[in-house]
ChimeraX commands (.cxc) that place a marker at each C-alpha (Angstrom):
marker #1 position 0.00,0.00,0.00 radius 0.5
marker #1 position 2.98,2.14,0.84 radius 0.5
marker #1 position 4.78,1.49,-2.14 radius 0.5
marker #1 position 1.66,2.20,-4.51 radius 0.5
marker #1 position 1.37,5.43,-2.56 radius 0.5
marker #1 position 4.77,6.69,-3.87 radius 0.5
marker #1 position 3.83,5.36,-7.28 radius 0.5
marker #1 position 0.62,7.98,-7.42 radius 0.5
marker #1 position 2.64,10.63,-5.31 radius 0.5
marker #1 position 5.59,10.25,-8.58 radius 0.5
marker #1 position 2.42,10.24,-11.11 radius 0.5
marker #1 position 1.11,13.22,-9.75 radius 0.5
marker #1 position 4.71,15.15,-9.73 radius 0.5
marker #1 position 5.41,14.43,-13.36 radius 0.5
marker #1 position 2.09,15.26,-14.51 radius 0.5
marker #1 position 2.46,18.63,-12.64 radius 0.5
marker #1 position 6.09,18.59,-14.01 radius 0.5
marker #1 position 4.38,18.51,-17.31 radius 0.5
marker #1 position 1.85,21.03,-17.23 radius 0.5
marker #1 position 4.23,23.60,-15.66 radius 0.5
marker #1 position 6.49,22.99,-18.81 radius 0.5
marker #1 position 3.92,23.69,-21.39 radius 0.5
marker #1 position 4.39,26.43,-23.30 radius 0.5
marker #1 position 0.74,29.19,-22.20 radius 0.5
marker #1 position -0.54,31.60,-24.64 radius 0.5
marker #1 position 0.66,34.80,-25.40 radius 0.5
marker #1 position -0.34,38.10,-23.35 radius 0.5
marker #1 position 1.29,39.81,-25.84 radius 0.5
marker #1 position 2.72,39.97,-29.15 radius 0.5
marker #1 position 5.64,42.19,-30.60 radius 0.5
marker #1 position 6.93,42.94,-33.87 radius 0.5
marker #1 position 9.77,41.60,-34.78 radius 0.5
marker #1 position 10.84,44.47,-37.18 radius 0.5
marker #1 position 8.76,47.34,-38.19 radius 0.5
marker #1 position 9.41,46.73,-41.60 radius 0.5
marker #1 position 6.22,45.64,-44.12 radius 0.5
marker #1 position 6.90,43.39,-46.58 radius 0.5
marker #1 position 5.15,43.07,-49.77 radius 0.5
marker #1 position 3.77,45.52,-52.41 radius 0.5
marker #1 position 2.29,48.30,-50.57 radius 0.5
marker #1 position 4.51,47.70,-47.30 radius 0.5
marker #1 position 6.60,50.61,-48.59 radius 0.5
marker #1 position 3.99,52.91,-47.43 radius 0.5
marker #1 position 3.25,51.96,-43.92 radius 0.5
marker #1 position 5.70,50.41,-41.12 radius 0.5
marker #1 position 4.41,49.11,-37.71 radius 0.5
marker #1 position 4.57,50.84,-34.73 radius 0.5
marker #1 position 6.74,49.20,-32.11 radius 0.5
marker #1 position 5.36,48.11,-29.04 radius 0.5
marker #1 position 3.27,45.21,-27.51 radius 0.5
marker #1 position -0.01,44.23,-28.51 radius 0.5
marker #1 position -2.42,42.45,-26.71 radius 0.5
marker #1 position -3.48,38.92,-28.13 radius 0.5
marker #1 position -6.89,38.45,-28.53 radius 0.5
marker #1 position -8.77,36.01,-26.03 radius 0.5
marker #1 position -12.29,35.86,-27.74 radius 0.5
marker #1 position -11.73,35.82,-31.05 radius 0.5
marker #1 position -9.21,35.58,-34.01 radius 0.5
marker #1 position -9.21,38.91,-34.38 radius 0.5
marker #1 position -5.96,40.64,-33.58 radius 0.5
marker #1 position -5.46,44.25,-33.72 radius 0.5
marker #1 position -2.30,46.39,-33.97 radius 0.5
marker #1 position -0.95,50.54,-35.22 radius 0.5
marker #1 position 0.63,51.15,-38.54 radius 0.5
marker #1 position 2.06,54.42,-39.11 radius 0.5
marker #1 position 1.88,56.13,-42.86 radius 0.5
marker #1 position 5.27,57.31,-43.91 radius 0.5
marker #1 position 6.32,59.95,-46.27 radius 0.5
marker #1 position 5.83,58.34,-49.31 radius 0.5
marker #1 position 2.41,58.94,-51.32 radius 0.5
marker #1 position -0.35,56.63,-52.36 radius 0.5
marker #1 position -1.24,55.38,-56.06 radius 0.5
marker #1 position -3.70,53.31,-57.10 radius 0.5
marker #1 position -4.79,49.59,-56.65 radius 0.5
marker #1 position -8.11,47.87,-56.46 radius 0.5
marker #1 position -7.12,44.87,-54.29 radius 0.5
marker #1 position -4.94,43.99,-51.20 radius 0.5
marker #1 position -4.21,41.29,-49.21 radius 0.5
marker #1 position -2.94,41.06,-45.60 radius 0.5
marker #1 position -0.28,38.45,-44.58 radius 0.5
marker #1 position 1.78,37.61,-41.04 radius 0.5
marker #1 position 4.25,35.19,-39.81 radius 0.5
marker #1 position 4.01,34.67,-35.95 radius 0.5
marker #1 position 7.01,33.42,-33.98 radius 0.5
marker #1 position 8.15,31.75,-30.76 radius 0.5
marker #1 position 10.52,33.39,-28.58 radius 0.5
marker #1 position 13.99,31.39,-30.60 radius 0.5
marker #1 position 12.53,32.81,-33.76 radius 0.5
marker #1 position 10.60,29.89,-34.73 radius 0.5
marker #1 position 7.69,30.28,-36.95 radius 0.5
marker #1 position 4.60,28.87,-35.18 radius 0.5
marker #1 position 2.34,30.17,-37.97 radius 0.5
marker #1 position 2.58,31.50,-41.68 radius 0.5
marker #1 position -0.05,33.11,-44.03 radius 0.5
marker #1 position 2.82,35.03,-45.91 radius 0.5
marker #1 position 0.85,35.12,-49.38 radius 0.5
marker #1 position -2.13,36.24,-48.55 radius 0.5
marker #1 position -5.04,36.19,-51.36 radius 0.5
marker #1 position -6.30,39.66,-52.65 radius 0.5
marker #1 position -9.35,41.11,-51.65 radius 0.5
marker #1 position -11.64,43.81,-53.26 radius 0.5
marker #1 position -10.69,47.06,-51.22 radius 0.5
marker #1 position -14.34,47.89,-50.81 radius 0.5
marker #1 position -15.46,44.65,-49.19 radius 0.5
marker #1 position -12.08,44.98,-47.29 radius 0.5
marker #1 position -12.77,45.30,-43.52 radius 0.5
marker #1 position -9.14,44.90,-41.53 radius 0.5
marker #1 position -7.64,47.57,-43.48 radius 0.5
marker #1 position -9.80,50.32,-42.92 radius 0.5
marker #1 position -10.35,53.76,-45.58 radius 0.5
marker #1 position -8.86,56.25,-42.58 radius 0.5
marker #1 position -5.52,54.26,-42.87 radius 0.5
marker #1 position -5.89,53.54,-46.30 radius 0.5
marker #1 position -5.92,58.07,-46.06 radius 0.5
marker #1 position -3.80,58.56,-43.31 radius 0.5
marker #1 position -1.04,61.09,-43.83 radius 0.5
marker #1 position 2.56,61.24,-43.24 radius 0.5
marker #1 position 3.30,60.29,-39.68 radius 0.5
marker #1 position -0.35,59.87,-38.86 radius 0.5
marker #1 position -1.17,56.71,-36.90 radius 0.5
marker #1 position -4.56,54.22,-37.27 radius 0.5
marker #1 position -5.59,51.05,-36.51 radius 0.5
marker #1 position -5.49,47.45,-38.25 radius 0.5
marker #1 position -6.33,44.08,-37.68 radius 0.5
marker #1 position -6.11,40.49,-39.40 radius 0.5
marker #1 position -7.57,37.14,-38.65 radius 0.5
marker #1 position -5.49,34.66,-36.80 radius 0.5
marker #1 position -5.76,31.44,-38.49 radius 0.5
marker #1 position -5.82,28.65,-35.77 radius 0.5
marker #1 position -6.50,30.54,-33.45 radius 0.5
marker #1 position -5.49,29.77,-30.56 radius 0.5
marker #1 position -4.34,26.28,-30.59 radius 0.5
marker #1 position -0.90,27.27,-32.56 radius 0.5
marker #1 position -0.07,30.20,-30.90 radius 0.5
marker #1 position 1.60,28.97,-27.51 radius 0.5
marker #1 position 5.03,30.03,-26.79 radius 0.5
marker #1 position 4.47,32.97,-29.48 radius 0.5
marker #1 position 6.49,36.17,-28.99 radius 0.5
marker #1 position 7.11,38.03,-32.21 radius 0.5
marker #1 position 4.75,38.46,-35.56 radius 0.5
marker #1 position 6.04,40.14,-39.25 radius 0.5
marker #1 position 3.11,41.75,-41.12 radius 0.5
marker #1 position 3.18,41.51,-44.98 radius 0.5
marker #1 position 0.44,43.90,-47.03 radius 0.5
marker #1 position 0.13,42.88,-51.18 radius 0.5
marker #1 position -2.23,44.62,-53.27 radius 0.5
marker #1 position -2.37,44.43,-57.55 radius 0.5
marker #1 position -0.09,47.04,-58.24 radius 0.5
marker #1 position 1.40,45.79,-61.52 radius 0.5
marker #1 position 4.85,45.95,-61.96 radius 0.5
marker #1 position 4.88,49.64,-64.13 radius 0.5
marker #1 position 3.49,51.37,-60.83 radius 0.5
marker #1 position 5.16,54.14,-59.28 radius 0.5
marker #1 position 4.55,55.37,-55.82 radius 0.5
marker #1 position 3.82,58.32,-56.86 radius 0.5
marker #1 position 0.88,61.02,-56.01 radius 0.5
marker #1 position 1.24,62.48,-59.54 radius 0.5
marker #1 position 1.26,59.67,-61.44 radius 0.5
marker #1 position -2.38,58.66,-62.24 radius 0.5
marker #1 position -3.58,56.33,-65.06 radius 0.5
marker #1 position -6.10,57.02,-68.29 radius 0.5
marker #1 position -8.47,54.33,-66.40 radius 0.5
marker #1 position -8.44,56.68,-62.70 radius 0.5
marker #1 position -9.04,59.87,-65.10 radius 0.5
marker #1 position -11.90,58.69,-66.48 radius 0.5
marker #1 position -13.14,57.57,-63.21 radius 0.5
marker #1 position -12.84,60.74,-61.60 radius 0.5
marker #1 position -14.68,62.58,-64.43 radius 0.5
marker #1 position -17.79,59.60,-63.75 radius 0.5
marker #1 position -17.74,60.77,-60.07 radius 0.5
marker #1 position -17.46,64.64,-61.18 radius 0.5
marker #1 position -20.28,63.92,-63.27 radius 0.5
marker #1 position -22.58,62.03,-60.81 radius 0.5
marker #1 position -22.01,64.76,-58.32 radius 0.5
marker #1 position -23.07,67.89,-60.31 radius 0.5
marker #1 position -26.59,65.18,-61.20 radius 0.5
marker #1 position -26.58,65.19,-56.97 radius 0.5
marker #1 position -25.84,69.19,-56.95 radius 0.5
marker #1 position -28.45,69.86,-59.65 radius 0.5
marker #1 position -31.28,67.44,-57.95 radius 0.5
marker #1 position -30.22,69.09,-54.37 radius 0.5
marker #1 position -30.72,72.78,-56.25 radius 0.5
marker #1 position -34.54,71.59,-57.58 radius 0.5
marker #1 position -35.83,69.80,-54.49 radius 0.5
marker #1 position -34.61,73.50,-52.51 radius 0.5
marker #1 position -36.40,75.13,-55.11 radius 0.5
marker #1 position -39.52,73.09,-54.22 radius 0.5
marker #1 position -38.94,73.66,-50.67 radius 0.5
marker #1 position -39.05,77.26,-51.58 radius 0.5
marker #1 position -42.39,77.19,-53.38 radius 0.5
marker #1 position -41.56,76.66,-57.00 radius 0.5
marker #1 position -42.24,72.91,-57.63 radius 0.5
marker #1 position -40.31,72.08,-60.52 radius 0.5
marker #1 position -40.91,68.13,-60.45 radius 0.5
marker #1 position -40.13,66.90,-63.42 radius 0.5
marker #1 position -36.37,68.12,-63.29 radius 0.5
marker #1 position -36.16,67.17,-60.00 radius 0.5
marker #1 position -37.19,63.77,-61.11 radius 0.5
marker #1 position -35.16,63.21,-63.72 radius 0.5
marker #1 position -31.98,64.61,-61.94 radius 0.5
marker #1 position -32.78,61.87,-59.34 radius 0.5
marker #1 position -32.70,59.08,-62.20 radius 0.5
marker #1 position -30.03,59.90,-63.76 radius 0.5
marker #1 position -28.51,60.23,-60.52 radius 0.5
marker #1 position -29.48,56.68,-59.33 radius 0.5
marker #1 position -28.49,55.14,-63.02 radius 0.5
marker #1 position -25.10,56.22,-62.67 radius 0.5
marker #1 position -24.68,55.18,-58.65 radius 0.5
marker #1 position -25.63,52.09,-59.80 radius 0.5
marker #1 position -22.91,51.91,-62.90 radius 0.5
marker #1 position -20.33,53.10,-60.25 radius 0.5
marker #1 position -21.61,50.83,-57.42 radius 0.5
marker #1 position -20.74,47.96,-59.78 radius 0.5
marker #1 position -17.36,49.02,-60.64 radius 0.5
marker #1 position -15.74,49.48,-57.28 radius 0.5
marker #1 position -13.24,47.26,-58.25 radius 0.5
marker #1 position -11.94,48.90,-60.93 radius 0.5
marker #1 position -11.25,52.28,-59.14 radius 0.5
marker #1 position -8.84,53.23,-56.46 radius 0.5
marker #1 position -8.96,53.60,-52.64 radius 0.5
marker #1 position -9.69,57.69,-52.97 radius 0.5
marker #1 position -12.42,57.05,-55.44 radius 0.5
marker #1 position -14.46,54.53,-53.45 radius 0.5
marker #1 position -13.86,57.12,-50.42 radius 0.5
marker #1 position -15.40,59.66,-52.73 radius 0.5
marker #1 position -18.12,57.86,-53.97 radius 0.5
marker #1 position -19.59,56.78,-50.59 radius 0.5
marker #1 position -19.44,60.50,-49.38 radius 0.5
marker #1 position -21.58,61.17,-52.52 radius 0.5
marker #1 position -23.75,58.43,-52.30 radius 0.5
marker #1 position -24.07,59.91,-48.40 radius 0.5
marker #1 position -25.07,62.99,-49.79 radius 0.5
marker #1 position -27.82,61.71,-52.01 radius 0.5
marker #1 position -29.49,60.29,-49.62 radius 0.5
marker #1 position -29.85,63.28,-47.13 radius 0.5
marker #1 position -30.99,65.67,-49.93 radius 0.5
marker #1 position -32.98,62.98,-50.76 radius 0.5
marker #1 position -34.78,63.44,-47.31 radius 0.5
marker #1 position -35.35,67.10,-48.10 radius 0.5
marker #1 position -38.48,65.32,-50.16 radius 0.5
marker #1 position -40.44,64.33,-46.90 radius 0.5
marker #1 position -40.17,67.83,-45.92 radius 0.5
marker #1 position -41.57,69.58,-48.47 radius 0.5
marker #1 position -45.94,70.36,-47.26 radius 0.5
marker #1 position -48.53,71.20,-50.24 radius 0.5
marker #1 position -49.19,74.47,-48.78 radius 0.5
marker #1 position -45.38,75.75,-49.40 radius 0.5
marker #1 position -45.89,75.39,-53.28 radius 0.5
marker #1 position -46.51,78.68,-55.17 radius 0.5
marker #1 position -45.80,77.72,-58.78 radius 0.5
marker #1 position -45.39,74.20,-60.51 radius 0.5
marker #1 position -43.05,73.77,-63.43 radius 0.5
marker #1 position -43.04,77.60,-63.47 radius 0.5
marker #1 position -46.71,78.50,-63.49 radius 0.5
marker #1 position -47.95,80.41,-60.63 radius 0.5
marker #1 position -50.66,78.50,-58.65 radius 0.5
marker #1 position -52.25,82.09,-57.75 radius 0.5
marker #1 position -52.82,82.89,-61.48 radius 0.5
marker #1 position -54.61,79.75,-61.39 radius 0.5
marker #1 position -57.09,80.60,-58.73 radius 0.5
marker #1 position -55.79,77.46,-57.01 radius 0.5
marker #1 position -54.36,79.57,-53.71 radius 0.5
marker link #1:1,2 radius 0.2
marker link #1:2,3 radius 0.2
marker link #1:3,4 radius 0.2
marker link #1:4,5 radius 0.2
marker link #1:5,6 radius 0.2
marker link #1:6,7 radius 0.2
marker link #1:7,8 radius 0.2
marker link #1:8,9 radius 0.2
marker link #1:9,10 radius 0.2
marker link #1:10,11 radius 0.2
marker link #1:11,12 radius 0.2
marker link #1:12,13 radius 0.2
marker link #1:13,14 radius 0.2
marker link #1:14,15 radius 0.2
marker link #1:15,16 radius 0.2
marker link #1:16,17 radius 0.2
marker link #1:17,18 radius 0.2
marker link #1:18,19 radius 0.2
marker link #1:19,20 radius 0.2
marker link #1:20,21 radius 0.2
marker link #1:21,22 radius 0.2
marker link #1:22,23 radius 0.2
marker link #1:23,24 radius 0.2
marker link #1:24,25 radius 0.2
marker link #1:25,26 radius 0.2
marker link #1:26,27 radius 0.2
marker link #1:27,28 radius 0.2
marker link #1:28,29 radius 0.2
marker link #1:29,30 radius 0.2
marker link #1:30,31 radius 0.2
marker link #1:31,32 radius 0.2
marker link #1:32,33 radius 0.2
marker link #1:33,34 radius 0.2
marker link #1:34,35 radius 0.2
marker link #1:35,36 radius 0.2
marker link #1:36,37 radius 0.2
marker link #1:37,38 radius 0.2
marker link #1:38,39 radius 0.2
marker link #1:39,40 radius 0.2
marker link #1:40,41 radius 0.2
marker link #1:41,42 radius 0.2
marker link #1:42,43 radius 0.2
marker link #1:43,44 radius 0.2
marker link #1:44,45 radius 0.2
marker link #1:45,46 radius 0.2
marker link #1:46,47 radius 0.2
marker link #1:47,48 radius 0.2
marker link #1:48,49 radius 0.2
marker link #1:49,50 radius 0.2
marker link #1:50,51 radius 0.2
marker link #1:51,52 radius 0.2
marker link #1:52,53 radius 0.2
marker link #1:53,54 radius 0.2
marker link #1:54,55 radius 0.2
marker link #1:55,56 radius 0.2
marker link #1:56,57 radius 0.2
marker link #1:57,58 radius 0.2
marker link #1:58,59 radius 0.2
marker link #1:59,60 radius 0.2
marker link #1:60,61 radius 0.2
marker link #1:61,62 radius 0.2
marker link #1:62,63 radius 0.2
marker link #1:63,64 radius 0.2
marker link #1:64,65 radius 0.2
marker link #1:65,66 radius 0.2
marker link #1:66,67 radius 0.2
marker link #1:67,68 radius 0.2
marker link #1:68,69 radius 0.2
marker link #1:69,70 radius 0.2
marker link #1:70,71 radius 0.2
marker link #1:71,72 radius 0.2
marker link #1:72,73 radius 0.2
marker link #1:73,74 radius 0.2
marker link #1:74,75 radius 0.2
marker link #1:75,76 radius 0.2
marker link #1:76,77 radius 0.2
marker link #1:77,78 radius 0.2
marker link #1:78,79 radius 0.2
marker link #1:79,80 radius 0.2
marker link #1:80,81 radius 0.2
marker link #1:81,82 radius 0.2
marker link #1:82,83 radius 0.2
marker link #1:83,84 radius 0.2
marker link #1:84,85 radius 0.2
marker link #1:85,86 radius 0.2
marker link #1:86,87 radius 0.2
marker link #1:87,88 radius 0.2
marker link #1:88,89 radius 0.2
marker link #1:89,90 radius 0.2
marker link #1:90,91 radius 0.2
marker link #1:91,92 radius 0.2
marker link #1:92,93 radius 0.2
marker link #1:93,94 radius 0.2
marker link #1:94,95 radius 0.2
marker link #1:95,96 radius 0.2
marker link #1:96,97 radius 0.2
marker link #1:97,98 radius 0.2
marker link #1:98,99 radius 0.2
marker link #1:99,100 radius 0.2
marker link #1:100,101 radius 0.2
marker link #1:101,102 radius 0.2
marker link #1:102,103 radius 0.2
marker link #1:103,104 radius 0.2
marker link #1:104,105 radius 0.2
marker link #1:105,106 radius 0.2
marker link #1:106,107 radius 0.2
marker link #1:107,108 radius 0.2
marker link #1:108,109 radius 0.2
marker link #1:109,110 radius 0.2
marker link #1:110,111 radius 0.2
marker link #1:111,112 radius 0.2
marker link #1:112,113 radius 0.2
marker link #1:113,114 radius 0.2
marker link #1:114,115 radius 0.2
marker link #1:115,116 radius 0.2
marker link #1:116,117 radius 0.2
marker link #1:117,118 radius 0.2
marker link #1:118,119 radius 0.2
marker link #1:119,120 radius 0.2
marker link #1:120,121 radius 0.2
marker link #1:121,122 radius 0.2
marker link #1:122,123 radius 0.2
marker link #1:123,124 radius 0.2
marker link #1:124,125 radius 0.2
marker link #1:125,126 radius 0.2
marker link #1:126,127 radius 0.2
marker link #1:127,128 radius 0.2
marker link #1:128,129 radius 0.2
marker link #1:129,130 radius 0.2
marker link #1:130,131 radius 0.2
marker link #1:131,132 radius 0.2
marker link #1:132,133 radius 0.2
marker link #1:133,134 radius 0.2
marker link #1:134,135 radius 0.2
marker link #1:135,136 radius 0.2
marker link #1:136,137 radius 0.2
marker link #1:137,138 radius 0.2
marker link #1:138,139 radius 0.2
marker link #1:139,140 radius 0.2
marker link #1:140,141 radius 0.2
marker link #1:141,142 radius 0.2
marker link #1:142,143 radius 0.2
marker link #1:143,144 radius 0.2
marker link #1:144,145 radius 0.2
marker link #1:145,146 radius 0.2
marker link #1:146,147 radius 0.2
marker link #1:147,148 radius 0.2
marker link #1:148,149 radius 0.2
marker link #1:149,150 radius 0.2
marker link #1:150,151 radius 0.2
marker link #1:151,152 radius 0.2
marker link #1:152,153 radius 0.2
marker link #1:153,154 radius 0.2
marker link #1:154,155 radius 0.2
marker link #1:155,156 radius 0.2
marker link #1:156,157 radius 0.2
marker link #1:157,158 radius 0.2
marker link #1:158,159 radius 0.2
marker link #1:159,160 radius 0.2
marker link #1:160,161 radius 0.2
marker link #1:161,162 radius 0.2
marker link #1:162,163 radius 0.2
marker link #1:163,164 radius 0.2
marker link #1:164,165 radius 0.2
marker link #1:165,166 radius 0.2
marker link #1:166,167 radius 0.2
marker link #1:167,168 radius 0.2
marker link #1:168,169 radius 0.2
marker link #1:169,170 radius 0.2
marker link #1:170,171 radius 0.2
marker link #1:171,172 radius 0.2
marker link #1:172,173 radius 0.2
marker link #1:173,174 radius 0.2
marker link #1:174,175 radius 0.2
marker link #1:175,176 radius 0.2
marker link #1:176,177 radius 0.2
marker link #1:177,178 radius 0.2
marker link #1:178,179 radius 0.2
marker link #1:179,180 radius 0.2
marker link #1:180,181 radius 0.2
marker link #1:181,182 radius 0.2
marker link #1:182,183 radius 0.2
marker link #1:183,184 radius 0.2
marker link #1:184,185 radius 0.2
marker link #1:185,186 radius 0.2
marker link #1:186,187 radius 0.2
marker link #1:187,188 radius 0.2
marker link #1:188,189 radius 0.2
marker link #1:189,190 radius 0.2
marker link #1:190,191 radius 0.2
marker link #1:191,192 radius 0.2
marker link #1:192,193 radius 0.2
marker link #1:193,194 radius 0.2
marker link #1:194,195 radius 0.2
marker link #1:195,196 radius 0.2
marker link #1:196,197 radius 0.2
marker link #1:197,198 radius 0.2
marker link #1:198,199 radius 0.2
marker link #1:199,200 radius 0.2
marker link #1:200,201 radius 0.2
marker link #1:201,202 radius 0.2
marker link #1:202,203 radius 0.2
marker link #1:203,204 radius 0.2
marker link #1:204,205 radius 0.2
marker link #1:205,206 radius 0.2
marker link #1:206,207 radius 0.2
marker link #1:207,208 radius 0.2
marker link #1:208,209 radius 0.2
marker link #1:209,210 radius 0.2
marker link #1:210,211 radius 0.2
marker link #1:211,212 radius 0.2
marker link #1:212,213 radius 0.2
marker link #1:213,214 radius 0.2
marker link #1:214,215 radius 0.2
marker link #1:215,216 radius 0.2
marker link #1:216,217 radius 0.2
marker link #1:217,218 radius 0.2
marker link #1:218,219 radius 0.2
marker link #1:219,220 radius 0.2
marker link #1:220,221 radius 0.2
marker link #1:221,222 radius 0.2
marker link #1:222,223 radius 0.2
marker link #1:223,224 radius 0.2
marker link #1:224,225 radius 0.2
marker link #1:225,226 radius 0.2
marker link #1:226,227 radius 0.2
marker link #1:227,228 radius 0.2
marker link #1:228,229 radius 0.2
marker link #1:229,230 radius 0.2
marker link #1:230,231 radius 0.2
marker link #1:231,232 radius 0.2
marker link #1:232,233 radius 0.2
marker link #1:233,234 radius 0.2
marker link #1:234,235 radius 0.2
marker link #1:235,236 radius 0.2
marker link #1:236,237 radius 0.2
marker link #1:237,238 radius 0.2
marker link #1:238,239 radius 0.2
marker link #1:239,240 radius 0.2
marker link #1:240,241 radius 0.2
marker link #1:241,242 radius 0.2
marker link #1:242,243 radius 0.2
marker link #1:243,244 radius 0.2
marker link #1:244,245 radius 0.2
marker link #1:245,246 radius 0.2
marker link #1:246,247 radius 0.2
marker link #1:247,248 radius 0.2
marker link #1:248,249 radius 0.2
marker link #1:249,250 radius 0.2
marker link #1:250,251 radius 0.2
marker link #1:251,252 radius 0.2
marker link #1:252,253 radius 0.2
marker link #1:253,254 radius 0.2
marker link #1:254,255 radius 0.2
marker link #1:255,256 radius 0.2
marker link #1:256,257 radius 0.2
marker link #1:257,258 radius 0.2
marker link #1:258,259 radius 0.2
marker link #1:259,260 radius 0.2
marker link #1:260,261 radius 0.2
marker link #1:261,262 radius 0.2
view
């Protein structure tokens, strides 16, 4: 009975011996360089310091700081990451990352896609198995890719025929906003000039539409811009609801009054 006592008392040590030896998971992660890789890594760098590893979810957040180079155009990026133990071994790659449209795009959001030189915002990626692989991890790399072909310059100035003619589209759908925001105050005013308030509105909603469906083919600035015009549409828009039958003097240019109809 003794003897099987020292047996279990043994047992029990080495199991404890065990568990204490396991590697736990990270409180923290650091970066092991500050340095991006990849296509558009040029334009960022990591800020150094420790971030917290997630405990709920895969999600793991961290700063990037813009540098002084400027943007140029690309439709589609991709975020990659190596994460390392503490002797530089990698516990987990995703180093070629697939590309993503930029407007479905959520960990790298349009204020750091805008940021300006020195200016600091948030990102986040995904941690694939999560958390299982990550014990003993110290260190992580970040690598950003987007489909910047291999004539691209990072350059502000440069711009292509294809972002030209994408910036006269979005010129042109926000004069049709402008022109059906200068009718519906009109109205509002007491000339009701429907028709051309209607038709600015169409043609205003046909070309959202054409531009809605070619996201993909613009850059980061023109999505930006096209959301705050979308934005805009839709709070003239609202001006509609406020406009009351008893504020109309004229329609389409004919004074109600002269009708005998006020």
């Amino acid at each position: 009975m003794k003897k099987l006592g020292i047996i279990l008392s043994v047992s029990t040590l080495l199991t404890l011996s065990l568990v204490s030896c396991k590697e736990k998971q990270p409180e923290t992660l650091r970066p092991v360089t500050t340095e991006i890789d990849g296509t558009l890594g040029a334009l960022y760098e990591l800020v150094e310091e420790d971030y917290k590893f997630p405990e709920h979810s895969n999600e793991f957040e961290f700063k990037v700081k813009r540098n002084e180079l400027e943007g140029h155009s690309y439709s589609k990026i991709g975020v990659g990451y190596e994460v390392y133990d503490k002797n530089g071994k990698v516990l987990v790659s995703e180093m070629h990352p697939s590309l993503e449209d930029i407007s479905s795009w959520a960990p790298i959001p349009f204020d750091v896609m805008e940021l300006k030189s020195g200016e600091i915002g948030t990102m986040s990626i995904r941690l694939k198995d999560w958390p299982d692989k990550y014990a003993g991890a110290k260190t992580f790399k970040l690598i950003l890719e987007s489909n910047i072909n291999e004539e691209s310059t990072i350059n502000a100035n440069s711009s292509s025929s294809s972002d030209n003619d994408w910036d006269a589209l979005l010129d042109d759908y926000e004069a049709l906003v402008n022109e059906y925001d200068k009718f519906l105050t009109e109205m509002k005013s007491g000339n009701m000039d429907s028709q051309s308030a209607m038709n600015a509105l169409a043609e205003a909603q046909a070309m959202q539409e054409k531009l809605d469906g070619s996201k993909s083919e613009m850059n980061s600035k023109q999505i930006k811009r096209l959301g705050k015009i979308v934005t805009k549409l839709t709070k003239i828009a609202a001006k509609s609801a406020t406009i009351k039958t008893n504020d109309i003097k004229s329609v389409n240019g004919v004074n109600l009054k002269d009708l005998g109809l006020q």
